[in-house]
N, C-alpha and C positions, 0 to 999 in steps of 0.2 A: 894561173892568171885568167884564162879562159874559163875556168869554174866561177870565180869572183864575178866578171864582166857579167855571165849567165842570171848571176846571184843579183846583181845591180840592177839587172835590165827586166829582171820577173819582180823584185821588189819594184819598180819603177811603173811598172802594169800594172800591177797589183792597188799601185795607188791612182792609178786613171783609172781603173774599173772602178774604184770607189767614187771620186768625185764624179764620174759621170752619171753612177747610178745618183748620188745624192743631188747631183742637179736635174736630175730627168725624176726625181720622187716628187708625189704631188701635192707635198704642203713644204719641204726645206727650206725652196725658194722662196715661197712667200715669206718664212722669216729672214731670210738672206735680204729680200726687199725692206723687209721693214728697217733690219738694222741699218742700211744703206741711207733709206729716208729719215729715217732721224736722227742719225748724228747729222746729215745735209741740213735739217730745220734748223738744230743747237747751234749749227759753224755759224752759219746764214746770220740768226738773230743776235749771236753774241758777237759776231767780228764785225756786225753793221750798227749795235747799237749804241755802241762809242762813241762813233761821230755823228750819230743823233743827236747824244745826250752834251755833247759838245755844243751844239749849234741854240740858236735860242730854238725854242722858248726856256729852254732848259739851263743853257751856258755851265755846265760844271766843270770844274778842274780834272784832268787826268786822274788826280790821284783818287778824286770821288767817285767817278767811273771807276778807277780798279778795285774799289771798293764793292761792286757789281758781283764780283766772284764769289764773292761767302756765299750766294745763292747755291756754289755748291754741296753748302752745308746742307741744306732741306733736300737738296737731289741724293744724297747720299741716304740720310735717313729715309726717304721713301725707296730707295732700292731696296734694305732690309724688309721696309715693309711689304712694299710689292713680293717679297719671295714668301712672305709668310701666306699673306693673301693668294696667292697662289695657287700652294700648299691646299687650301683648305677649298678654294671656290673655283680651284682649275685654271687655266691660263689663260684660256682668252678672253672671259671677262676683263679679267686684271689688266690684258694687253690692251682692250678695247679703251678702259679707263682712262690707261695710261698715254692712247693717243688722245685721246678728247680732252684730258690736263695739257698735252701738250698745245692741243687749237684751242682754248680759253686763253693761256699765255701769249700766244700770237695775236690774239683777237684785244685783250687789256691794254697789249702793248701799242695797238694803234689810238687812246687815250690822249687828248694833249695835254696829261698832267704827267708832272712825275710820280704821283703815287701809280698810275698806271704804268709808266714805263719802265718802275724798279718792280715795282707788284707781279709784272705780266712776265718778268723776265725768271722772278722766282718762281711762278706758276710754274713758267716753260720749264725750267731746270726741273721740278719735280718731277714732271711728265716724261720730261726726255730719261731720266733715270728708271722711273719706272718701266717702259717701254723698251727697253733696254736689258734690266734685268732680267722681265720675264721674258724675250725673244730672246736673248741668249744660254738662258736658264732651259726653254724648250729646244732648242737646238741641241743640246746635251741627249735630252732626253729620248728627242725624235731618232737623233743617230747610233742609237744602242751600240754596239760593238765600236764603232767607228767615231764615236765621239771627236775624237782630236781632229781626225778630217773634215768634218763637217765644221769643228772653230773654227779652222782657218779660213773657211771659206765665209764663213761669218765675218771675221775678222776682217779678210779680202772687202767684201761688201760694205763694212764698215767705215773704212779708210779710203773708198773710192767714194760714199758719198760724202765725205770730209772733204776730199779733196778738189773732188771734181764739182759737187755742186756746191759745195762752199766756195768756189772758182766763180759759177756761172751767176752767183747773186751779185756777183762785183755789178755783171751790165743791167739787173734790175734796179741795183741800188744808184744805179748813171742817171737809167732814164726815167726810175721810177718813184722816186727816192725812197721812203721809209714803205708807202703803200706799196709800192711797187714790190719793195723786199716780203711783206708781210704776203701779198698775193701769191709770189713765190713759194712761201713757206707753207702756206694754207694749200697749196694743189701737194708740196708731198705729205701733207698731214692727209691728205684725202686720198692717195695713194695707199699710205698706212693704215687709214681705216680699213681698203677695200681688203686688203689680205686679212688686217685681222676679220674681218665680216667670214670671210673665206675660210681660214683657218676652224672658226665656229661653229660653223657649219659640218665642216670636215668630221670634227670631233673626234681625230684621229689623238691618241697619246703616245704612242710612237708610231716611227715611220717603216714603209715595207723596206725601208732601204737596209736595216739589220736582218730581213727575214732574208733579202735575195742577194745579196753580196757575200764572195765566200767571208768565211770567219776564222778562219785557219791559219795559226800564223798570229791572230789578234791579241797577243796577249801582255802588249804597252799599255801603258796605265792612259785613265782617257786623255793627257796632254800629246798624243804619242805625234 
């Protein structure tokens, strides 16, 4: 019993030495930021633009607003493409891209047409996938060995900006209404920017955190 507990408790180290190294490594976070800031843009714009598109000038039925979603038909195709692109021109151009799709959509959406506020909303979605794609796609790659560790913590930052700042656009959208939301959105699109800017710079293709964490033991396939 006491061999198990030992066994429990060194595996249990084993994995705080990891995630500490991967958050004290100096580009991870920056993608762990970015995935955090744009799904917060995507929650932000899509769970407020409902009852925009609700209200005049626009007036449409529920069911025409649910109709909003096929935008994630062009998000999905551009994820594929963002990986190819990638592939061939490196990551952070493509991440760069993929924020700058994502603040043109923000920016169409303030528009008082509906071509701009269906047009701006599929912009976003392409962006938000692309950006996406490739910051989780380099996360993989940054975390050599440890791949699955570093998902999660992607993952983690993923769902906390769902959550939480797709939370806090409730009180822009109070006091600010549609402007308000889009100003929200635009500061963490410029958040996004600054890492990828950062990350470019870096020019790092993986990260030191596979050189300096043991690796022993590593041998779960990358979901591990």
């Amino acid at each position: 019993m006491r061999l198990g507990q030992r066994a429990h408790r060194a595996a249990a180290e084993r994995r705080l030495r990891i995630w500490c190294g991967q958050l004290t490594d100096p580009a991870l976070p920056l993608l762990f930021m970015v995935g955090c800031q744009c799904t917060g843009v995507f929650v932000t714009i899509y769970n407020d633009a409902g009852f925009r598109l609700l209200a005049p000038p626009f007036g449409l039925s529920p069911t025409q607003i649910g109709l909003i979603f096929c935008a994630y038909v062009f998000g999905m195709a551009a994820s594929s493409a963002a990986g190819g692109m990638a592939d061939k021109l490196r990551q952070a151009p493509v991440l760069i891209a993929g924020v700058l799709t994502t603040t043109v959509g923000v920016l169409m959406t303030l528009w008082p047409h509906l071509i701009g506020a269906i047009g701006g909303i599929v912009i976003l979605a392409i962006g938000f996938f692309m950006t996406h794609a490739v910051a989780s796609g380099w996360v993989g790659r940054m975390a050599g060995a440890h791949k699955g560790h570093a998902a999660s913590l992607y993952l983690l930052a993923y769902y906390l900006g769902s959550s939480v700042l797709g939370s806090i656009r409730g009180w822009f959208w109070e006091h600010g209404g549609w402007l308000g939301v889009c100003l929200f959105a635009l500061a963490s699109a410029g958040i996004m920017m600054g890492c990828a800017l950062k990350l470019r710079q870096s020019r790092m293709p993986f990260s030191s955190t596979s050189a300096t964490l043991p690796t022993s033991n590593a041998t779960a396939p990358s979901n591990d």
